[in-house]
Z-matrix of the N, CA and C atoms (Angstrom, degrees):
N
C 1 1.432
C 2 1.526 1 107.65
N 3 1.429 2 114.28 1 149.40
C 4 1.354 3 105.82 2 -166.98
C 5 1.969 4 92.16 3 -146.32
N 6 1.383 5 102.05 4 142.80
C 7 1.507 6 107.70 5 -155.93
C 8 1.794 7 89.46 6 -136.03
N 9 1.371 8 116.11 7 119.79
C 10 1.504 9 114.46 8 -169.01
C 11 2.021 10 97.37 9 -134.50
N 12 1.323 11 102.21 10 141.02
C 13 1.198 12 125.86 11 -169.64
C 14 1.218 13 109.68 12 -103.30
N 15 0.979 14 163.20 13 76.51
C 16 1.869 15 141.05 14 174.55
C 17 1.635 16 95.64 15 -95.52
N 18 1.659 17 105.85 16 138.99
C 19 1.473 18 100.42 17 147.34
C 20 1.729 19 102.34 18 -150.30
N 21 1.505 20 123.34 19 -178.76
C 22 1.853 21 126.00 20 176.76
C 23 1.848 22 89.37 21 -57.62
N 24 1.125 23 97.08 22 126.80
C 25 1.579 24 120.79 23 155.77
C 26 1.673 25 104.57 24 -52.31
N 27 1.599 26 99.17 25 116.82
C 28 1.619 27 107.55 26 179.07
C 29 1.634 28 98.83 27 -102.45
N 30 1.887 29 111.01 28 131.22
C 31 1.022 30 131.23 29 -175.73
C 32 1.371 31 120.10 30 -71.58
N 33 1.558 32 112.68 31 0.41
C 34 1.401 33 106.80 32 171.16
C 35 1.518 34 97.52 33 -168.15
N 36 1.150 35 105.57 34 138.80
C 37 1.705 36 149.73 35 -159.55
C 38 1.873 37 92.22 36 -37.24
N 39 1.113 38 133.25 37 151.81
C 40 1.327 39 151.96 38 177.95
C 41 1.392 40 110.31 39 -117.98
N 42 0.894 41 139.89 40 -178.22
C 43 1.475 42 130.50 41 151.82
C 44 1.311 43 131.20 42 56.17
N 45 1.474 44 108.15 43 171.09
C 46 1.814 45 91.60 44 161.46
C 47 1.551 46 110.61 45 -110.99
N 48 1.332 47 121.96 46 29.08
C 49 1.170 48 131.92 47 162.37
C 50 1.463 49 120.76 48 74.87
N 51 1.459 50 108.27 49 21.28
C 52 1.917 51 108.54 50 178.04
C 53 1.683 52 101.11 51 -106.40
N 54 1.188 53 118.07 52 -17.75
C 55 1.241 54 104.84 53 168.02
C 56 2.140 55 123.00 54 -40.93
N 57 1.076 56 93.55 55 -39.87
C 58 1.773 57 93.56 56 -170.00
C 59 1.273 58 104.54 57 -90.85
N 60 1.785 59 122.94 58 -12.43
C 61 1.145 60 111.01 59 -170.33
C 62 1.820 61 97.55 60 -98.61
N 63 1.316 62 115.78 61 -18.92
C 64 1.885 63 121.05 62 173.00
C 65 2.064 64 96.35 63 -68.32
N 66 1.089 65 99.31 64 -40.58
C 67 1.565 66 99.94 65 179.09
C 68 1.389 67 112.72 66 -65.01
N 69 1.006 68 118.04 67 -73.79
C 70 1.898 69 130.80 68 164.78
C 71 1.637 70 109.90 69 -18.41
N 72 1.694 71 107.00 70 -51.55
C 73 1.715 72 94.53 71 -173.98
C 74 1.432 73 98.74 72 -97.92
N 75 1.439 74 126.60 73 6.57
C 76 1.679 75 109.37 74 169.42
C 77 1.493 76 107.08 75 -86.00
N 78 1.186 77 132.05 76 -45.94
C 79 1.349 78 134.02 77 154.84
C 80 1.545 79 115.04 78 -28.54
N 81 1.278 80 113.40 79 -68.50
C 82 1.746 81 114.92 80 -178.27
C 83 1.377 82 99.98 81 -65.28
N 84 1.078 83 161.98 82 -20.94
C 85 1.441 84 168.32 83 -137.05
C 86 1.992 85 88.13 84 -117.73
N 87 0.764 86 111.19 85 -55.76
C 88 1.850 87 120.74 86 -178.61
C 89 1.487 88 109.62 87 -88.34
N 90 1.619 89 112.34 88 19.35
C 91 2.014 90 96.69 89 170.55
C 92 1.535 91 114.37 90 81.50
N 93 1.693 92 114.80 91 5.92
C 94 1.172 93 97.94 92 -167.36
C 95 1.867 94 115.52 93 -123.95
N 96 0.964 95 137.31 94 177.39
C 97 1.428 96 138.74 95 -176.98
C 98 1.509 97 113.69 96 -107.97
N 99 1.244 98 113.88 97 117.40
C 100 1.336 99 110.29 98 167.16
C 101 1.962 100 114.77 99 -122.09
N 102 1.483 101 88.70 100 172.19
C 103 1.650 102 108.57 101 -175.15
C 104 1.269 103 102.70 102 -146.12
N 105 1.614 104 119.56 103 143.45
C 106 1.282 105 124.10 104 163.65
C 107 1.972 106 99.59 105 -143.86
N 108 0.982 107 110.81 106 143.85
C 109 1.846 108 112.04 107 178.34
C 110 1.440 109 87.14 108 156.44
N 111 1.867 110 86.17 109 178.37
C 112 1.261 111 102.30 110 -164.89
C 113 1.893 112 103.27 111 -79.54
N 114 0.817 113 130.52 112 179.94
C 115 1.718 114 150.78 113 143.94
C 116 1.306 115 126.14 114 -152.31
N 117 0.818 116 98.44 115 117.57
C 118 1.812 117 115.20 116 155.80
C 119 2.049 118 95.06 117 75.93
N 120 1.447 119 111.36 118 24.92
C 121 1.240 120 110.45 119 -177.73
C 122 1.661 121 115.36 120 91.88
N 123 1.035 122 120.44 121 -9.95
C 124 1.603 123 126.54 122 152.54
C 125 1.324 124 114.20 123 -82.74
N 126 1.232 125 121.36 124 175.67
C 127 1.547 126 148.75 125 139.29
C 128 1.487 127 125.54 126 -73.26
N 129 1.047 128 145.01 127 100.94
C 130 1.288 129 142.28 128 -153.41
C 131 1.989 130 95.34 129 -128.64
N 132 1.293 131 99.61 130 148.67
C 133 1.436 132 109.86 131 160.35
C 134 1.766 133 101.45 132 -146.47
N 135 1.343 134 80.03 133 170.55
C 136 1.509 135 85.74 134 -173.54
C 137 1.339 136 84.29 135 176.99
N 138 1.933 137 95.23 136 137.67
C 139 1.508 138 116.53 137 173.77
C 140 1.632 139 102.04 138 -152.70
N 141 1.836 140 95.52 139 128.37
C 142 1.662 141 92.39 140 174.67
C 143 1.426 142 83.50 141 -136.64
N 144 1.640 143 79.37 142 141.11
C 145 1.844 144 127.47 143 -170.16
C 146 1.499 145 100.01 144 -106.90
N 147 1.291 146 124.47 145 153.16
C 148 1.301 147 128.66 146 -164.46
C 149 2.125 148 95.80 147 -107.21
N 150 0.954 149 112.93 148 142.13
C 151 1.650 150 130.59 149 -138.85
C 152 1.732 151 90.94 150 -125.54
N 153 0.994 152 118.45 151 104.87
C 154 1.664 153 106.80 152 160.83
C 155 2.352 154 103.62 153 -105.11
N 156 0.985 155 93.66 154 106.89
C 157 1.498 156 76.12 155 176.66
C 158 1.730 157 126.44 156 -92.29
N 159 1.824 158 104.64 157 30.99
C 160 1.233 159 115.81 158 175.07
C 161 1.556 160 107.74 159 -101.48
């Protein structure tokens, strides 16, 4: 399963920045790959989790 985020790239910092890193190790903790950075001038995340649908 694959779960993708895009939004406009914000020019200055939000947060105190543990949100993506609590996300990042729940994903790796469950088998799965994540990304967060900019592309193409957005902010993008994206995390795919491995899916058994039996």
């Amino acid at each position: 399963m694959t779960v993708s985020v895009s939004n406009p790239a914000q020019t200055a910092a939000i947060g105190d920045g543990t949100g993506l890193v609590g996300l990042r190790e729940r994903v790796r903790l469950a088998g799965g790959s994540f990304h967060a950075g900019p592309r193409d001038g957005r902010f993008e995340v994206v995390a795919r989790l491995p899916y058994d649908s039996e």
